[in-house]
N, C-alpha and C positions, 0 to 999 in steps of 0.2 A: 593537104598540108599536114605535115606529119610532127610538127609542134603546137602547142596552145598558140592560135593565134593571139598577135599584138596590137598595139599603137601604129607599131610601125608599119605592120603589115595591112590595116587598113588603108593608112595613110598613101602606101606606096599600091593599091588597087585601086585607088577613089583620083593620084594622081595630084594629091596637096599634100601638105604640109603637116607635120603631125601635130604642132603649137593647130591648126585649125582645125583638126582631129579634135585633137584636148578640148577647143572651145565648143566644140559642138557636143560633147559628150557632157562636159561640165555647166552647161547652156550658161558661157562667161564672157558671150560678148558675139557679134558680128557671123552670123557664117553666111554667104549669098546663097541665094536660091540654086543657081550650079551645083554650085562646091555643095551643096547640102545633099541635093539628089543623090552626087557621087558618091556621097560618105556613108548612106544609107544603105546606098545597093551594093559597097565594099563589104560594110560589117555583116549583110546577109550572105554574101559569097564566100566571106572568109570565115564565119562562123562565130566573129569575136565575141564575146562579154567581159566587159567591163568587173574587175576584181575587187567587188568591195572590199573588203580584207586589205589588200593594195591602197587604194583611194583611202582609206581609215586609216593608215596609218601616216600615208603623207598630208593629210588634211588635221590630225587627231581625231577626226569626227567620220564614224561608216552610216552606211543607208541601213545598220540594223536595228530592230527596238528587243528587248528583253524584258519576256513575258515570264513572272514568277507567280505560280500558283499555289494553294497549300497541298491541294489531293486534285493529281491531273484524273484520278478515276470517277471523279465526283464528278456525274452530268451537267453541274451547274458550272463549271470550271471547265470542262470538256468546253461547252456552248463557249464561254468566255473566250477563250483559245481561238478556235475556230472563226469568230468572228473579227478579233484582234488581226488575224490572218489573212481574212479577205479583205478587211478594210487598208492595210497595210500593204499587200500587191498593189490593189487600187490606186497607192499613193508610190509607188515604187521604193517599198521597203522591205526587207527579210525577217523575221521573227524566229529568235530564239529561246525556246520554252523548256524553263527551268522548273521542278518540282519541290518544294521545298520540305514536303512530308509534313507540313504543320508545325515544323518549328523554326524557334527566332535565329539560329545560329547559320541556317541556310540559307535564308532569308539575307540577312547580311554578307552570306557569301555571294551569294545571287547581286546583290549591290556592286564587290570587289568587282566580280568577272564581268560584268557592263562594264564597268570603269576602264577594265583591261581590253574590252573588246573595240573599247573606244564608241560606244553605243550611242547613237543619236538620242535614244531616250533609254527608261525602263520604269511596267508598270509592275505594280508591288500589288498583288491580289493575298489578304494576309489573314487570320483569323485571330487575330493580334491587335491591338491597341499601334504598335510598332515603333514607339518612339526610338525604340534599339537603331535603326533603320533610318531615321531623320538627319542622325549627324553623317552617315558615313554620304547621302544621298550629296547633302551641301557640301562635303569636304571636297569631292570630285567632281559640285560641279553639272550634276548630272540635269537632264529633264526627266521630272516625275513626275510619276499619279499614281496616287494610292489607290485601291481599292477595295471595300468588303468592311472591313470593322477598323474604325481607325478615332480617335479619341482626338476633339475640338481643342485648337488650332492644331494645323502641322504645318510644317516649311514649305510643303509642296501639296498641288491640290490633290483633290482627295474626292471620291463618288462610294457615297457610305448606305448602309442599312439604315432602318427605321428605329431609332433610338428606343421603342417601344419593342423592339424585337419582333414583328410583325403576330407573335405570339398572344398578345393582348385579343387578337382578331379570334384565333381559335377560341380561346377560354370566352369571349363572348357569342360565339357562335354555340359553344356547348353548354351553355350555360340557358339560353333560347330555347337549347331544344330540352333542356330539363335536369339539366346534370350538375351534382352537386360535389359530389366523390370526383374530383379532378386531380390527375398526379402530371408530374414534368419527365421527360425520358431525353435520357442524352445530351452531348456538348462536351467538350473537354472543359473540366473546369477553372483550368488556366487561362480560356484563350476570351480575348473580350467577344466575338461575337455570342459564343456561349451564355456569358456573362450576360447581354443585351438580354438574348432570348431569354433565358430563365429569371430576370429580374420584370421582363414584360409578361410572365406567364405569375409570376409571384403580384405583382402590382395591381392586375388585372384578378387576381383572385379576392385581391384583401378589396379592393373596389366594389366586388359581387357580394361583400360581405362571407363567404366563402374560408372555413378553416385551411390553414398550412404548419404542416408538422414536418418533422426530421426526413419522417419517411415517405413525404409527396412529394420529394424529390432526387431523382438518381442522373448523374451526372458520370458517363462513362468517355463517351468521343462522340463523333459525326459518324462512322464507319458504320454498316448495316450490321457488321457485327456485334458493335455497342449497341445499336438496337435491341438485337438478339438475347443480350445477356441481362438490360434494361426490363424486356419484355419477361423474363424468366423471374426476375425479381418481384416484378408486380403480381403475376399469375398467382408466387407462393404467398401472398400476402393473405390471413384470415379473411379479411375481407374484401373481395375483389375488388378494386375502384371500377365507376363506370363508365370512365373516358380517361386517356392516356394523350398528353400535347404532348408531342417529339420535337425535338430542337431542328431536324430535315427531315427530309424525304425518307433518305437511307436508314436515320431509325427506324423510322414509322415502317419501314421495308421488315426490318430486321424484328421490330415489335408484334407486325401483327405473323410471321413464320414463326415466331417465338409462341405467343397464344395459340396458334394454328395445333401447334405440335401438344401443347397440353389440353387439347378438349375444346379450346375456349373460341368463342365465333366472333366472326369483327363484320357488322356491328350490334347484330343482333346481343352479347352479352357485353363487349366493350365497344367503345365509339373509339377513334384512332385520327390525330390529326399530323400532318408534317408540316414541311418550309421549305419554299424552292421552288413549288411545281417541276419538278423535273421530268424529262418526257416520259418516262415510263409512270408516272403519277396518274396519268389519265386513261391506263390499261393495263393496270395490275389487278390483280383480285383479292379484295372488291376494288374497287378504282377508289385513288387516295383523295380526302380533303383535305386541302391544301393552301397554304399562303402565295402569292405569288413572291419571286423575288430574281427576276430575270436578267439569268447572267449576259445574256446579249445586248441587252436593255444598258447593263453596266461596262459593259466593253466601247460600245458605240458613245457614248458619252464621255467616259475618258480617255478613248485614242482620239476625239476632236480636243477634247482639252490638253495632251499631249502633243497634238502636232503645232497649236498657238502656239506652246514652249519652246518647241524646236524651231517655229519661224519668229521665235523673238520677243512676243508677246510679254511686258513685263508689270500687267496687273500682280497686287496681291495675293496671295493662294486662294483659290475659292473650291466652293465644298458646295456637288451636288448630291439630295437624297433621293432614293430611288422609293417610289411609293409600293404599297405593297396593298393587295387585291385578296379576299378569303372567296377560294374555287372551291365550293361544294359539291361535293359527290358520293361517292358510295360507304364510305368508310366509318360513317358518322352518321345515328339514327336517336331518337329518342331514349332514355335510359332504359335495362330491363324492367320490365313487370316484378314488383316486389322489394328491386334494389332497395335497399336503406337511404334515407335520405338524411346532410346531415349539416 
């Protein structure tokens, strides 16, 4: 066949009608056992597929969901992706994955283009509070799910962090093994999840009874390389602290390369924690301690509360929190011999 096959061209191998084509493709009523066999072993001879694209615009509604991330480079968002995608074939849907770069303006753009694509859903993975995001989602209409950092109530549901920023967990873990000199590394200081973690790393310090000053806290982004420039900060400090919370993984990445390179040993002279576990957390060197916060964990919970919306489902917005787990391992050891305690 030397065009895209059709409708018709099914229709006209299987030897029916293309209104019974349609129905069978659309599953909108009646096809007998016969006529079905034929239609089956038509569409495999003729090579059809059906055009979403097509279908979405005569229906206004396509079989696609629109997956907005903030950093597709981020392993935790990688996982997210990837599992959005398997669970979405599974259901016979296509996903389209948009990158926001961590900000609000994309983000909203990433709303426009679902709307335009005519999108069955789209979920909003955000590092943002996001209320920018709320009216454009209601104005079109759309089915949502928030995900990541998103600020109680929103119009659509929503699968959130640990209000304590899973942070509280490290500062208690380093604080067990002896550590008094606690600083915070990284987060963009704009974006709420940020915000979560370094106010669960601050909360959790004034808890331990534990001093905080101007300078226990540096707040550059998520990227390893904010780690990097974090970790360069802490090193020149008179006094070395003896444990460094990172706001993820990729600081803690970027933190202990950063100490590496001026002399300094993780964890022999500092203790080093992140957030995320992401898979290179568990084979880096030393191997990172870590929070859990698993983005597959958060995919899989809100594409089932995504697909209720799109079959109709019209409870209240509801709000799952993903719990969070402290994965100890190499990065993280008792204070040095000496340190000052304070």
């Amino acid at each position: 066949m030397s065009h895209r096959p059709t409708i018709r061209d099914v229709a006209r191998a299987a030897g029916v009608s293309t209104t019974t084509v349609s129905r069978y493709l659309n599953k909108a009523g009646y096809v007998g056992a016969e006529a079905l066999a034929r239609i089956e072993e038509a569409i495999r001879e003729t090579g059809y597929a059906p055009s979403m694209m097509a279908r979405g615009l005569k229906a206004l509604k396509s079989n696609l969901i629109v997956l907005i991330v903030p950093d597709i480079c981020n392993p935790f968002y990688s996982k997210m992706a990837k599992t959005v995608q398997r669970m979405a074939l599974q259901r016979g849907f296509g996903v389209v994955l948009l990158d926001s770069d961590e900000r609000k303006e994309r983000e909203a753009d990433g709303v426009l283009f679902a709307a335009q694509m005519y999108a069955a859903g789209i979920m909003l993975a955000s590092i943002n509070s996001c209320a920018h995001a709320a009216p454009l989602v209601k104005e079109h209409k759309l089915a949502a799910v928030g995900l990541s950092s998103y600020d109680l109530p929103q119009s659509f549901d929503i699968v959130t962090v640990h209000k304590k920023g899973g942070t509280n967990l490290a500062v208690r873990h380093l604080v067990a093994l002896g550590h008094r000199d606690i600083v915070f590394a990284g987060g963009r200081p704009s974006s709420g999840i940020a915000t979560g973690r370094r106010e669960g790393f601050e909360r959790q310090m004034r808890l331990e009874g534990l001093p905080l000053t101007p300078d226990s806290v540096y707040e550059t982004g998520f990227s390893q390389e904010d780690g990097y420039r974090a970790g360069l900060k802490f090193a020149a400090r008179e006094t070395l602290p003896t444990a460094i919370c990172c706001a993820n993984d990729l600081n803690a990445f970027g933190v202990i390369n950063a100490l590496g390179d001026r002399g300094i040993r993780v964890p022999e002279d500092v203790s080093v924690t992140g957030m995320d576990d992401v898979p290179y957390a568990s084979i880096s060197k030393p191997r990172l301690t870590t929070i859990t916060n698993d983005g597959a964990l958060f995919a899989e919970v809100a594409f089932e509360m995504l697909m209720d919306r799109i079959g109709g489902i019209a409870s209240p917005p509801r709000h799952f929190e993903v719990p969070n787990v402290l994965i100890t391992r190499e990065s993280t050891a008792p204070p040095r011999v000496g340190a000052p305690l304070r």
